[in-house]
N, C-alpha and C positions, 0 to 999 in steps of 0.2 A: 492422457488427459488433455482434453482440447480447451483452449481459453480463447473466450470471445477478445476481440479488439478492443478495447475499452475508449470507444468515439468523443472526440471531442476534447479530452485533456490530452493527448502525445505522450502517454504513459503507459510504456508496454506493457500487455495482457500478466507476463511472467512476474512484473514486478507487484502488481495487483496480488498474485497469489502469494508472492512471499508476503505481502503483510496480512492476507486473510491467515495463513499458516501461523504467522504471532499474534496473530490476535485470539487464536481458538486454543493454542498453546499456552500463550497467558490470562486466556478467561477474563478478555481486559477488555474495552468500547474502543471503536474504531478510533475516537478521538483521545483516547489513553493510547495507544499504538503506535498515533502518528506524532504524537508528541514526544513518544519515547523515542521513535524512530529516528527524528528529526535534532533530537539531542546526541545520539550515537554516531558518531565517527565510521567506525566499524560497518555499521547495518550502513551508512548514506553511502560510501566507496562500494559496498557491496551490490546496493540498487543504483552507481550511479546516479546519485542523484544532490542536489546540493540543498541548503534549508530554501524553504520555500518553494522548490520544485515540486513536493510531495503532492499527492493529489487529495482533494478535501473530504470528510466521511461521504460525505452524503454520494460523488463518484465512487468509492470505493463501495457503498453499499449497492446500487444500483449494479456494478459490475459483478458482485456476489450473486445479487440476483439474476442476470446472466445465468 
């Protein structure tokens, strides 16, 4: 599976499909996801990444559609 670049936030393409993969896994809105995301210890070490680095629905939606 190839994953577009996701331009413009600096959030690698891989990390983009880990949260489309929780979000179709928990049947949740991209902004249930990232809120969960962003409260999990676990998932943020896992995406590298720290609160607020997370990238916003509306990026992540745009990259889906990708």
């Amino acid at each position: 599976m190839q994953i577009s670049h996701p331009a413009g936030n600096g959030v690698a393409g891989w990390k983009h499909a880990v949260l489309h993969f929780l979000r179709l896994h928990m049947d949740a809105t991209l902004q249930e996801v990232l809120d969960w995301a962003e409260e999990m210890e676990r998932v943020r070490a896992a995406l590298v990444l720290e609160r607020g680095e997370f990238p916003g629905p509306s990026a992540l939606c745009k990259s889906f559609d990708r």
